[in-house]
N, CA, C and O of each residue as an XYZ file, in Angstrom:
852
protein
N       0.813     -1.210      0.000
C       0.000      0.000      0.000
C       0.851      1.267      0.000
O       0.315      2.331     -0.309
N       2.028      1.224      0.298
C       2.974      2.637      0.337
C       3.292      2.911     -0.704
O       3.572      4.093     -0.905
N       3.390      1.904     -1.855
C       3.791      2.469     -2.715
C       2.817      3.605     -3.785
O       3.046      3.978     -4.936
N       1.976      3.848     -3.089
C       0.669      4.728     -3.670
C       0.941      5.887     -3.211
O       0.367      6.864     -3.693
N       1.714      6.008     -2.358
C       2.276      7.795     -1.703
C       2.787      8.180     -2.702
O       2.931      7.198     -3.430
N       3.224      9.227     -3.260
C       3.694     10.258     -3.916
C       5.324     10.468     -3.413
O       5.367     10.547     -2.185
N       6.265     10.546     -3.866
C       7.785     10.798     -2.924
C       8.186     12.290     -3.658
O       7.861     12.742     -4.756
N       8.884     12.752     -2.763
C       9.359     14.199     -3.331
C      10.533     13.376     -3.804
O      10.990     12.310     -3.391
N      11.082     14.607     -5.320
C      12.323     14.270     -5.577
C      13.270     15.431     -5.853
O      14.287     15.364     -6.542
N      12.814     16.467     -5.243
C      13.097     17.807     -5.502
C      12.522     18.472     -6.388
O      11.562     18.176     -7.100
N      13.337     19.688     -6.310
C      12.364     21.123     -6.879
C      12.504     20.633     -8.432
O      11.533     20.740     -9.182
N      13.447     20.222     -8.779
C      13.129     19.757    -10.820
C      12.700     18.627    -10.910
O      12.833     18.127    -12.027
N      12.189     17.971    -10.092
C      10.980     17.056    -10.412
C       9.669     17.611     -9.760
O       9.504     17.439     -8.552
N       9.083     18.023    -10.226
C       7.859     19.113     -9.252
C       6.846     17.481     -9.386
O       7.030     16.624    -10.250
N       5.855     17.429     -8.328
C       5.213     16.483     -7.667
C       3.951     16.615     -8.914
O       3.506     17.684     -9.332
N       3.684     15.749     -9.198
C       2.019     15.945    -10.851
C       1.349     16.810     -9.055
O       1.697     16.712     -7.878
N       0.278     17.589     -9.809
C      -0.651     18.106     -9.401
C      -2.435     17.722    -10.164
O      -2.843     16.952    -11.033
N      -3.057     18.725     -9.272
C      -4.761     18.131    -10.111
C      -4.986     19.444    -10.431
O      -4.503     20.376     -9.788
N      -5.922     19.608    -11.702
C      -6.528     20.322    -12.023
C      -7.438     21.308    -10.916
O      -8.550     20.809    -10.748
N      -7.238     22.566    -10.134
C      -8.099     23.331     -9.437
C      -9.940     22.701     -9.503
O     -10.193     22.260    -10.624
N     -10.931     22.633     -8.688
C     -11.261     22.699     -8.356
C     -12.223     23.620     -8.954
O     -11.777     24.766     -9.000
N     -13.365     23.487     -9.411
C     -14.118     24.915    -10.140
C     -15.089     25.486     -8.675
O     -15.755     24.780     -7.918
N     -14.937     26.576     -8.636
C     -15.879     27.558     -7.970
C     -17.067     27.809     -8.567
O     -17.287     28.407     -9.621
N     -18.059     27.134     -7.552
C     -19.901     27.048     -8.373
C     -20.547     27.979     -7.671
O     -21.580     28.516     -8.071
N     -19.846     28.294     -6.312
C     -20.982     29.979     -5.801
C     -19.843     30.344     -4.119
O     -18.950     29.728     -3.537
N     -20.466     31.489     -3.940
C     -20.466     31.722     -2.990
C     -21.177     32.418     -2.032
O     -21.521     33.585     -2.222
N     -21.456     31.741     -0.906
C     -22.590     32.392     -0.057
C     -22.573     32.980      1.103
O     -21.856     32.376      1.901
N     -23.159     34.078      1.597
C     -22.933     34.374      3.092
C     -23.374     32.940      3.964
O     -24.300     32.188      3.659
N     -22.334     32.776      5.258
C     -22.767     31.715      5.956
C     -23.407     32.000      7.280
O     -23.047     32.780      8.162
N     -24.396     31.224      7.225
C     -25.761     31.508      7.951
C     -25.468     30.046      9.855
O     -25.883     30.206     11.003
N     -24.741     29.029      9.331
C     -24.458     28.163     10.070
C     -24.143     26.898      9.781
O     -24.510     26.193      8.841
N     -22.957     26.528     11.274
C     -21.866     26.080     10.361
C     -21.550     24.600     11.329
O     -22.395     24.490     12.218
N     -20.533     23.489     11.322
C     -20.837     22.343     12.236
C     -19.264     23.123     12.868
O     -18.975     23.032     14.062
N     -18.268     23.945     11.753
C     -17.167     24.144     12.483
C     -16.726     25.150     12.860
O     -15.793     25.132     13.663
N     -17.418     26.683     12.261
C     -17.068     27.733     12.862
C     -18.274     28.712     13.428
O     -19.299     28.828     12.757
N     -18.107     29.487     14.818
C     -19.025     30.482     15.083
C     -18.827     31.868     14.759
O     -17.876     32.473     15.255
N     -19.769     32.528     13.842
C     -18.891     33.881     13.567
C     -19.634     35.337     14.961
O     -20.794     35.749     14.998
N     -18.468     35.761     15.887
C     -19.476     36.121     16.761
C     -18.519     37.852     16.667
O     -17.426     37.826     16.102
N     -18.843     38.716     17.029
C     -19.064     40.139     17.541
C     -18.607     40.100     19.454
O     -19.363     39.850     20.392
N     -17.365     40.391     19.480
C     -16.880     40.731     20.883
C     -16.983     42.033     21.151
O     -17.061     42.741     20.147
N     -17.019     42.802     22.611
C     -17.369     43.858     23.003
C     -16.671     43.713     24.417
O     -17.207     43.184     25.390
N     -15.020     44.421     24.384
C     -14.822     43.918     25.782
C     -13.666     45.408     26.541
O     -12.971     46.008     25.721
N     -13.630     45.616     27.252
C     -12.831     46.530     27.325
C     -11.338     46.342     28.566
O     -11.171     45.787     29.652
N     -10.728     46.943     27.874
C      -8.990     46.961     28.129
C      -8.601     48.347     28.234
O      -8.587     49.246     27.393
N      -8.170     48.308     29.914
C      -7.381     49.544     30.333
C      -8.462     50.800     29.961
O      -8.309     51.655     29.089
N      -9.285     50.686     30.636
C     -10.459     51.805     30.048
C     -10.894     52.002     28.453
O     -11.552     53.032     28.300
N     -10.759     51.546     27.717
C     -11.497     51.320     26.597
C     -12.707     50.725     25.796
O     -12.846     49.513     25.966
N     -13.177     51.036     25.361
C     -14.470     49.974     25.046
C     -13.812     49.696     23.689
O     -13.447     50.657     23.011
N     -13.557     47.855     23.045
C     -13.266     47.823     22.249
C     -14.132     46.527     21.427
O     -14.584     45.630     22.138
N     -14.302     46.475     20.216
C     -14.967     45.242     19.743
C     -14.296     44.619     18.824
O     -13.608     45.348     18.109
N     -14.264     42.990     18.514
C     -13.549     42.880     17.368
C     -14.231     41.007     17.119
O     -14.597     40.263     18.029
N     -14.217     40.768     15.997
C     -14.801     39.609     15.470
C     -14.101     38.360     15.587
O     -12.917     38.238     15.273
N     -14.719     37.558     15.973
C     -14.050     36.446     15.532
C     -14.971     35.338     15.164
O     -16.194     35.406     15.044
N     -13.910     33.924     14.944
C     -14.359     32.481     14.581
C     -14.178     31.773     14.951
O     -13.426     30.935     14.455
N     -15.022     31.603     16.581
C     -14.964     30.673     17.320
C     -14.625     29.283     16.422
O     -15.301     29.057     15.418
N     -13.673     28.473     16.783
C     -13.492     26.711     15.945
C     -12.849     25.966     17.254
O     -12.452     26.215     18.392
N     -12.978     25.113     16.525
C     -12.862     23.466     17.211
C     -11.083     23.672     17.350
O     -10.306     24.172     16.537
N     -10.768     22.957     18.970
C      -9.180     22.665     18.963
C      -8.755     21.384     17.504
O      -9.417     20.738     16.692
N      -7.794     21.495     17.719
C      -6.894     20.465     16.644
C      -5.902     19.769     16.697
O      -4.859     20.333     16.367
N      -5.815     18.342     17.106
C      -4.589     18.373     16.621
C      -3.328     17.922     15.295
O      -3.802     18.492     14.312
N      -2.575     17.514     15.022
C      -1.359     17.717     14.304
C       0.121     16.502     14.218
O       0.910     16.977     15.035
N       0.692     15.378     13.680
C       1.010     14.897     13.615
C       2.328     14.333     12.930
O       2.310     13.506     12.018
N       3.828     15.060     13.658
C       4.697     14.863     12.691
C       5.395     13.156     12.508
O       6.081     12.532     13.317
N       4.970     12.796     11.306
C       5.046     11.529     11.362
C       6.168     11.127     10.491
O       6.276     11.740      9.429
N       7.331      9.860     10.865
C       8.526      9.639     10.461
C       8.505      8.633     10.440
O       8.359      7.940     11.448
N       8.709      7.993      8.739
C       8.678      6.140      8.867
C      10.350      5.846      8.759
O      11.259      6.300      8.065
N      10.218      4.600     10.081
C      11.996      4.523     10.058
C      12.245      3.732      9.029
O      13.437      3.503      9.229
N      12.053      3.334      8.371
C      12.802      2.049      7.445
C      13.083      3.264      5.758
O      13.882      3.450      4.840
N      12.148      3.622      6.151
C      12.137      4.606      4.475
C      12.796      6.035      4.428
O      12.925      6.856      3.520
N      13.322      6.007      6.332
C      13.994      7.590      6.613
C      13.849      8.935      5.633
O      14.538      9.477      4.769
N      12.224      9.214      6.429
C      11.762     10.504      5.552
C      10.665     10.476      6.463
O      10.494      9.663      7.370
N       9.714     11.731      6.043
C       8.324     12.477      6.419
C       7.571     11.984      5.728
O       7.846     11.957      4.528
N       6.588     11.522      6.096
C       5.106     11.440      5.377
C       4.030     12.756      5.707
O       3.453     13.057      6.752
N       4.025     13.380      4.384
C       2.755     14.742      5.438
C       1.605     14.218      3.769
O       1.657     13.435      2.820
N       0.935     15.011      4.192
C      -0.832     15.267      3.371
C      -1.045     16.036      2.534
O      -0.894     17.200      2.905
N      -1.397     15.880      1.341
C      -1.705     16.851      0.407
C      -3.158     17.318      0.707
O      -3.916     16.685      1.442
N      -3.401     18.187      0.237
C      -5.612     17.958      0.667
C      -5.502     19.487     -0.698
O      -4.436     20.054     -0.938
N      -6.878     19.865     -1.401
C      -7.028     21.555     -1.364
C      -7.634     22.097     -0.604
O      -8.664     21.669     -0.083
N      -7.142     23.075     -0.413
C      -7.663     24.205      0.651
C      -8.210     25.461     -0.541
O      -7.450     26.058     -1.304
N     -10.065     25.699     -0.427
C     -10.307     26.245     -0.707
C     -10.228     27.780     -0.521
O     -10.535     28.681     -1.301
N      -9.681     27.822      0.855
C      -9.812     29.319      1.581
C      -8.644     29.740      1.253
O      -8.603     30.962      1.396
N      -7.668     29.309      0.879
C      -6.134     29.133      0.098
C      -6.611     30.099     -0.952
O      -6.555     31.327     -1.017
N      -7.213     28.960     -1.944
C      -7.423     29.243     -3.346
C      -7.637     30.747     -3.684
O      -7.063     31.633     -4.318
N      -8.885     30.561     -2.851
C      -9.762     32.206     -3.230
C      -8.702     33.356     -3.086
O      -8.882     34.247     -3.916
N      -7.653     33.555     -2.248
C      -6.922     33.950     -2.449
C      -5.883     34.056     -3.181
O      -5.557     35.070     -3.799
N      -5.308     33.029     -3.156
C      -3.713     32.770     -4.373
C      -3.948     31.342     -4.874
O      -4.033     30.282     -4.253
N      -4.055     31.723     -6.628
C      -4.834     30.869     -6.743
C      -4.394     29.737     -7.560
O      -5.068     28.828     -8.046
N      -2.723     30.038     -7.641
C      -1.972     29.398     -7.526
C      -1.202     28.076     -6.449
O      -0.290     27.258     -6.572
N      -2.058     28.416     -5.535
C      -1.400     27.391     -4.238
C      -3.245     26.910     -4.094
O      -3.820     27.411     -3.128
N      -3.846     26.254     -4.752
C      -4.918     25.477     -3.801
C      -4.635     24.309     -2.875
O      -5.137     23.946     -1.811
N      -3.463     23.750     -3.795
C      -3.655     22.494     -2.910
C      -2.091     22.710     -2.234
O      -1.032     23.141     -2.690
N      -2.605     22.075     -0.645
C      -1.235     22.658      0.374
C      -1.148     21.323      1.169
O      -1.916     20.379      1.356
N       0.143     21.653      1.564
C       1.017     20.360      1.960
C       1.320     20.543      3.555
O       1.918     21.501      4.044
N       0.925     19.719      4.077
C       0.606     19.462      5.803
C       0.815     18.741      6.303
O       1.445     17.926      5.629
N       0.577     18.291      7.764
C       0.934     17.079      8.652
C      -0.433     16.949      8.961
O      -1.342     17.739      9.214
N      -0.275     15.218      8.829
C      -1.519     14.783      9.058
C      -2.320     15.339     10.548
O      -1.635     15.503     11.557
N      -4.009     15.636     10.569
C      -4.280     16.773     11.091
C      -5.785     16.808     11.120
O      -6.273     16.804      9.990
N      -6.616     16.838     12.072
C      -7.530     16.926     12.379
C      -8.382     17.904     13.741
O      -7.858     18.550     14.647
N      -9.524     17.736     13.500
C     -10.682     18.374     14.529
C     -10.861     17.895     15.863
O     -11.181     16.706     15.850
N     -10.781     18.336     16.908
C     -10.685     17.593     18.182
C     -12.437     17.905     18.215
O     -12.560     18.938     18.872
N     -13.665     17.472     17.816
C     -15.066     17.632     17.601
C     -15.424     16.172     17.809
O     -16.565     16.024     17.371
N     -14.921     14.961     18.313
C     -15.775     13.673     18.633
C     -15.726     13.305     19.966
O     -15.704     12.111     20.263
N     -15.697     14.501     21.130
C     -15.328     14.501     22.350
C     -14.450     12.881     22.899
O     -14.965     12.065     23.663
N     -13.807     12.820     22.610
C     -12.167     12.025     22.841
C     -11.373     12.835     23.229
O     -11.564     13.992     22.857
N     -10.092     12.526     24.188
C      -8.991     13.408     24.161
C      -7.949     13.509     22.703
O      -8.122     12.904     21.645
N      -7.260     14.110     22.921
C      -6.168     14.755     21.682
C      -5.661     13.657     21.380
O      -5.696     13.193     20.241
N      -5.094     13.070     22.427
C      -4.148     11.835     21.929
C      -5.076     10.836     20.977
O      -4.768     10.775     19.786
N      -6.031     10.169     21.386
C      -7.135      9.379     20.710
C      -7.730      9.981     19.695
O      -8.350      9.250     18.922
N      -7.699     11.720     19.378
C      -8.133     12.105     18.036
C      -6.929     11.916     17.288
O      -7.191     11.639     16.117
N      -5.496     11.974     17.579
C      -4.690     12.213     16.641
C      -4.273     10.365     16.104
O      -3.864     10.125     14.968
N      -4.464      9.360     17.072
C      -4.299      8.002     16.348
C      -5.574      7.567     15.307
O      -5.575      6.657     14.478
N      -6.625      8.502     15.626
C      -7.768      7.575     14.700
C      -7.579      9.240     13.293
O      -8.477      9.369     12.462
N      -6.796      9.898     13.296
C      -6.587     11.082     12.216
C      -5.484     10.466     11.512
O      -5.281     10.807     10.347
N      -4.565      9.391     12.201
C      -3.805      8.731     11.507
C      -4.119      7.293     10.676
O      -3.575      6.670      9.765
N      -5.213      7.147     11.453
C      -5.703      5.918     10.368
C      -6.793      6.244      9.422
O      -7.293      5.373      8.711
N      -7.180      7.505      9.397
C      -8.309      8.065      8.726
C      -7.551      8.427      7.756
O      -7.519      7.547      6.896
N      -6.854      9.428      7.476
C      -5.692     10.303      6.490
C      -4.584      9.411      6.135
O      -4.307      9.558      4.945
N      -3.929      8.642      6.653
C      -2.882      7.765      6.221
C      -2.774      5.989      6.440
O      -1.930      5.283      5.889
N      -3.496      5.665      7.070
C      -3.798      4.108      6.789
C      -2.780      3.712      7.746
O      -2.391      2.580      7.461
N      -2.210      4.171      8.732
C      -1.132      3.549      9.657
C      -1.778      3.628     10.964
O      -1.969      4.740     11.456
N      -2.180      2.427     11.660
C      -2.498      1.829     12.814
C      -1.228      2.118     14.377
O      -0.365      1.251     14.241
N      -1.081      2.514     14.966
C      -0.348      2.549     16.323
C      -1.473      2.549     17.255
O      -2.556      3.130     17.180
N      -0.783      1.441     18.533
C      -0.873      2.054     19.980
C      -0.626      3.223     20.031
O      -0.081      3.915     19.171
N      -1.208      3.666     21.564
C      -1.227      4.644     22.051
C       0.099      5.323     22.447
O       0.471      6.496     22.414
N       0.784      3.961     22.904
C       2.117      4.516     23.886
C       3.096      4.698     22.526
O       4.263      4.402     22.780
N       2.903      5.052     21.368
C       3.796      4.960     20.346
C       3.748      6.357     19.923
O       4.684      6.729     19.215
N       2.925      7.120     20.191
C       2.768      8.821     20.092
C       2.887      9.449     21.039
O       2.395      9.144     22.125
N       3.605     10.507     20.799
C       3.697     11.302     21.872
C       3.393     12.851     21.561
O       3.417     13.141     20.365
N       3.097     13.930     22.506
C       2.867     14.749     22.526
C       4.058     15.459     22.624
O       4.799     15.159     23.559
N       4.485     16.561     21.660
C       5.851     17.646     21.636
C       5.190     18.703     22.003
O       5.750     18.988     23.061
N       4.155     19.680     21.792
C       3.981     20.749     21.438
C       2.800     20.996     21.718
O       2.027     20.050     21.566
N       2.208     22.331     22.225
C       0.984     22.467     21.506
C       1.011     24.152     21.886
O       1.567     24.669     22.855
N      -0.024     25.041     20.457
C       0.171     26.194     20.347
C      -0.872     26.402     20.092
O      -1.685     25.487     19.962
N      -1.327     28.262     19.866
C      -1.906     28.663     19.322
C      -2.281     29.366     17.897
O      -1.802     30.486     17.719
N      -3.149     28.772     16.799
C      -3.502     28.932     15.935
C      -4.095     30.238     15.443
O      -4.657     30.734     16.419
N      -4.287     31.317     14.002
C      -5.058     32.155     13.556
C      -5.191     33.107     15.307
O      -6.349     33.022     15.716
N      -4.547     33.667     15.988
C      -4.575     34.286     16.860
C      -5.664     35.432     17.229
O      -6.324     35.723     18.227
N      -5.499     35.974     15.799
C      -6.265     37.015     15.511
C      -7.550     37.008     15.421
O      -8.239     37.865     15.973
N      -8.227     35.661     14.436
C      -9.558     35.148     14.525
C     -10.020     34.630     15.047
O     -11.130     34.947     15.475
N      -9.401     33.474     15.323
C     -10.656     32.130     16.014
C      -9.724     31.566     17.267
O     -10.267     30.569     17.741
N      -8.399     31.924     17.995
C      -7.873     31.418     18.906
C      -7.342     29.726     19.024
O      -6.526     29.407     19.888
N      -7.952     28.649     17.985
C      -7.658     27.643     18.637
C      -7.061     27.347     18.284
O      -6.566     27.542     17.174
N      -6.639     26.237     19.710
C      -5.147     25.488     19.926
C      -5.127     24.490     19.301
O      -6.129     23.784     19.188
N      -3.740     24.146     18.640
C      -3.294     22.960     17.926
C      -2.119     21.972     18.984
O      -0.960     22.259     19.284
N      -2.790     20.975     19.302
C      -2.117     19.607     19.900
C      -0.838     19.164     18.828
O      -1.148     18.836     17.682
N       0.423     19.166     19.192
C       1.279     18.551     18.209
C       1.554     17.153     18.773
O       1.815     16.938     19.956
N       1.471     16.232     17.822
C       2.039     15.000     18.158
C       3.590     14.282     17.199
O       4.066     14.593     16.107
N       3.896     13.499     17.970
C       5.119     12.590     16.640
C       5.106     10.977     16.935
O       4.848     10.406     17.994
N       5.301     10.680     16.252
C       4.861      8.925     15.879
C       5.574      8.618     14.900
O       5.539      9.234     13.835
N       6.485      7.394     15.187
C       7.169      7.033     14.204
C       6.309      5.612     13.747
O       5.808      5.015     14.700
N       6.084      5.003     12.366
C       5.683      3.928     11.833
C       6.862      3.067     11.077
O       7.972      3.367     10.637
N       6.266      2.126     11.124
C       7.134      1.232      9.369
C       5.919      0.562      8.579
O       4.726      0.667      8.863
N       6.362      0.009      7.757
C       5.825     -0.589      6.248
C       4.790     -1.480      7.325
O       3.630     -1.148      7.082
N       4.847     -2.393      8.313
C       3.862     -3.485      9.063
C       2.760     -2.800      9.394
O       1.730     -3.324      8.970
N       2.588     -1.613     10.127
C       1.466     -0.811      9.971
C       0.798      0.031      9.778
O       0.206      0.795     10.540
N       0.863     -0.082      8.267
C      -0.035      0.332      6.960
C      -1.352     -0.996      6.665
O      -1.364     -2.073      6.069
N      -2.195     -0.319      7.326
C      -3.248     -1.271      6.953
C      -4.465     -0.938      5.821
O      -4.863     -1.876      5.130
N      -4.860     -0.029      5.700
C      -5.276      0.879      4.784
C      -5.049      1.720      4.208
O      -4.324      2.521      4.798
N      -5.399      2.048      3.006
C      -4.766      2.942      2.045
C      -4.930      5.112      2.557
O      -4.440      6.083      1.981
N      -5.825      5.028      3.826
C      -5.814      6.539      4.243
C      -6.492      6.888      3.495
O      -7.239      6.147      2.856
N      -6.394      8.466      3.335
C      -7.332      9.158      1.976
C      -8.344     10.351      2.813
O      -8.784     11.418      2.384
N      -8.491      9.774      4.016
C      -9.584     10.817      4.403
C     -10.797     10.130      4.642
O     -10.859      8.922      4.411
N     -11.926     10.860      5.149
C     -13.261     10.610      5.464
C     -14.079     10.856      4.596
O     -14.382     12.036      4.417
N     -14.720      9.767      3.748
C     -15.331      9.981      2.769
C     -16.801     10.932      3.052
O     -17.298     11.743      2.271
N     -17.126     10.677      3.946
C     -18.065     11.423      4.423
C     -17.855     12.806      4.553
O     -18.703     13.612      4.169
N     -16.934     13.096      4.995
C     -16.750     14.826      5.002
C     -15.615     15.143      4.020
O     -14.518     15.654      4.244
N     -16.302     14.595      2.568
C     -15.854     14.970      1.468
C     -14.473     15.474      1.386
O     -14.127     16.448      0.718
N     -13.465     14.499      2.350
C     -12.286     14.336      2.237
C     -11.253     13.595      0.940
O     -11.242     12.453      0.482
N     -10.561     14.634      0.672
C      -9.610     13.899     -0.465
C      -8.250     14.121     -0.350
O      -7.637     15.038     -0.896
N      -7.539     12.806      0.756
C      -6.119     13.687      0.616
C      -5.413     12.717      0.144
O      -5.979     11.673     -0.178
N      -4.002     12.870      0.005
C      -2.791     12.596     -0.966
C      -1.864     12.498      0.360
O      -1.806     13.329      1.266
N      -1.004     11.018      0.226
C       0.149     11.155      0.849
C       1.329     10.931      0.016
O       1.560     10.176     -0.929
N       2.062     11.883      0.699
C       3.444     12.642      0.540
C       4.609     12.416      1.326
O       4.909     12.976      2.380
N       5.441     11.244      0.498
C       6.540     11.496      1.362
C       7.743     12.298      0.482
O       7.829     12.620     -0.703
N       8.622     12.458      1.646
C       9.677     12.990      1.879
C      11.068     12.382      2.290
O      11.193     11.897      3.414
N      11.985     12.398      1.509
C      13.149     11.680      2.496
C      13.561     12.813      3.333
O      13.341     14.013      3.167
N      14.134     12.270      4.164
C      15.478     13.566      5.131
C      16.408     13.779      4.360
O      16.979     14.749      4.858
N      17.123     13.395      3.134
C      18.318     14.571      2.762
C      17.640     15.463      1.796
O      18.291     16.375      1.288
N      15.939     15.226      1.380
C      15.751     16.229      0.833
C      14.850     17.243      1.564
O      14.296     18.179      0.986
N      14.770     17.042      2.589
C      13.762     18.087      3.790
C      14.254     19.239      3.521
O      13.363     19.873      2.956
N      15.107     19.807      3.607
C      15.146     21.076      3.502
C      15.070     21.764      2.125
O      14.554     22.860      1.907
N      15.549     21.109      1.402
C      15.088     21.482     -0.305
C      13.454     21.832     -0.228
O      12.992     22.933     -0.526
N      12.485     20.422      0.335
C      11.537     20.887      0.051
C      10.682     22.031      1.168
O       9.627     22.639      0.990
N      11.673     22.019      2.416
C      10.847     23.778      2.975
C      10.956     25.397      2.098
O      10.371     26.457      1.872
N      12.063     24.678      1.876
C      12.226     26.241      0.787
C      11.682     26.051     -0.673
O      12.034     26.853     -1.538
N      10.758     24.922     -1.001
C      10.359     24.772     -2.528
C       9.142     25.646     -2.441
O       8.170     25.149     -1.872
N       9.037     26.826     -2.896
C       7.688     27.660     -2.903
C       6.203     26.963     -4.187
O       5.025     27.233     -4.422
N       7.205     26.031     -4.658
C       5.907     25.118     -5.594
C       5.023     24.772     -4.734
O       3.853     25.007     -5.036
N       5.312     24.121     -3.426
C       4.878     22.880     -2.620
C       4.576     23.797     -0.934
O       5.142     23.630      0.147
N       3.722     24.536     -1.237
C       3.020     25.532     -0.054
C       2.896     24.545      1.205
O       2.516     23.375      1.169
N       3.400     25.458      2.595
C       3.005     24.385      3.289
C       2.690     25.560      4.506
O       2.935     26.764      4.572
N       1.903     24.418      5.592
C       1.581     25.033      6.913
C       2.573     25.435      7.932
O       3.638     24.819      7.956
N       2.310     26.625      8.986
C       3.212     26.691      9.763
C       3.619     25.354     10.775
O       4.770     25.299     11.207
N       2.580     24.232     11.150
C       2.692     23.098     11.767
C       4.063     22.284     11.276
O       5.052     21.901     11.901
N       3.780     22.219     10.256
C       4.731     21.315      9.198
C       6.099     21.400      9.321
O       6.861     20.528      9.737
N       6.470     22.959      8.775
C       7.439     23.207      8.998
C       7.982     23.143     10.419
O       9.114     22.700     10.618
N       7.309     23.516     11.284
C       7.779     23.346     13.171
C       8.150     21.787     13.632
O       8.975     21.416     14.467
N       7.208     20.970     12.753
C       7.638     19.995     12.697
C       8.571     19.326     12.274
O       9.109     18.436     12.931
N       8.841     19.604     11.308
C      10.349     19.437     10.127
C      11.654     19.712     11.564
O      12.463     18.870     11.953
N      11.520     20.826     11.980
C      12.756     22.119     12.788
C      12.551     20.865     13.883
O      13.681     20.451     14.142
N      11.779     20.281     14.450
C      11.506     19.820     15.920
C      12.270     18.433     15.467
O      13.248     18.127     16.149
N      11.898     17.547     14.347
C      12.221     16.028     14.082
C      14.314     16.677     14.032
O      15.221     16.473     14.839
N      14.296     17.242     13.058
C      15.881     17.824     12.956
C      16.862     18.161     13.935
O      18.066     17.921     13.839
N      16.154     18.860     15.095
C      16.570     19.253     16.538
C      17.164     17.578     17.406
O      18.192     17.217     17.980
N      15.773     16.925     17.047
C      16.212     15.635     17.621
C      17.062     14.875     17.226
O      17.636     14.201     18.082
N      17.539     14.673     15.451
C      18.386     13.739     15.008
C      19.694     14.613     15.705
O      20.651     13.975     16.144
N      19.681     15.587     15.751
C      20.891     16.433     15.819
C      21.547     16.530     17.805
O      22.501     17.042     18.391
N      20.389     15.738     18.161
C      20.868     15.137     19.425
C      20.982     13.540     19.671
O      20.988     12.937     20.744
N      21.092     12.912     18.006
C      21.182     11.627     18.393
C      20.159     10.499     18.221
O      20.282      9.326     18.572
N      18.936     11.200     17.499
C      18.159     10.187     18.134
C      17.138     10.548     17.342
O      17.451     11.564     16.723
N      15.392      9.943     16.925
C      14.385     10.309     16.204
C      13.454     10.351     17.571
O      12.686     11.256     17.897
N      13.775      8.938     18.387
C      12.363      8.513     19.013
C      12.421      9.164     20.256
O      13.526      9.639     20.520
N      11.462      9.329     21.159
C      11.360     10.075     22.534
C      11.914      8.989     23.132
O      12.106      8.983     24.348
């Protein structure tokens, strides 16, 4: 089943891409399962001040490293909210990554986000928690759970892909380590701030010796 991932081979082999995505409308949103759009009114140091946001769901985030194939596996998906903007980058390159919305803790959303998005099965005690921050600061506040989990080729049990139900379509992407840094600086291959922190965090560790906690 791995051999259905995609491998980077650097910037002069650029990765095939898909055809964009056609735009059929757009609508004011009236209500939503993942964001609240609300009107704050709060005041600081004698001021009365207001400012908007988008209430969302925590998240977490998954830098994942298969040892036998020594490289990154992250997620292709498109991001429409991307698009509308630059419309050149729809589809963006991430660590596998999900909604903390099925009241479970983080840890138990991020092993069943790994068998949902990438088809690799772990125990619990095989992930661990590095990190966790805050997201879109400005809008919607929420926190992203970072995790790291190393796999091999034995558990890959399904091919991943996403939740067909919530009209998920993603792409896995690997990466070796001598070309990681080629591909943070490849501006073809857009990626999240997670990703990259992740990349800096796995690197920090070889550079003390070691991948696994």
């Amino acid at each position: 089943m791995e051999n259905t991932m995609l491998t980077y081979q650097g910037k002069d082999t650029p990765l095939p891409n898909h055809p964009a995505p056609r735009i059929l409308s757009i609508k004011p949103l009236e209500n939503s399962h993942y964001i609240e759009l609300k009107r704050v009114e709060f005041e600081e140091k004698g001021t009365i001040k207001t400012w908007d946001i988008a209430k969302s769901h925590d998240s977490v985030a998954i830098v994942l490293y298969h040892k036998s194939k020594d490289g990154f596996i992250f997620v292709r998906q498109f991001r429409v909210s991307v698009f509308l903007k630059h419309k050149e980058h729809g589809y963006m390159y991430e660590l596998c990554a999900g909604l903390c919305d099925k009241g479970i803790d983080a840890k138990q959303t991020a092993i069943e986000e790994l068998q949902e998005e990438c088809g690799y099965f772990i125990s619990s005690d095989r992930i661990h928690k590095i990190a966790e921050f805050y997201s879109s600061v400005g809008m919607n506040g929420a926190k992203q759970h970072l995790f790291y989990a190393e796999v091999d080729s034995p558990d890959k049990q399904t091919l991943g892909g996403g939740n067909a139900d919530e009209n998920e379509n993603i792409e896995l992407i690997f990466v070796p380590c001598h070309l990681v840094d080629i591909f943070l600086n490849d501006s073809h291959c857009p990626k999240t701030p997670s990703l990259c922190y992740g990349i800096l965090w796995l690197q920090s560790q070889k550079n003390k010796g070691f991948y696994s906690l």
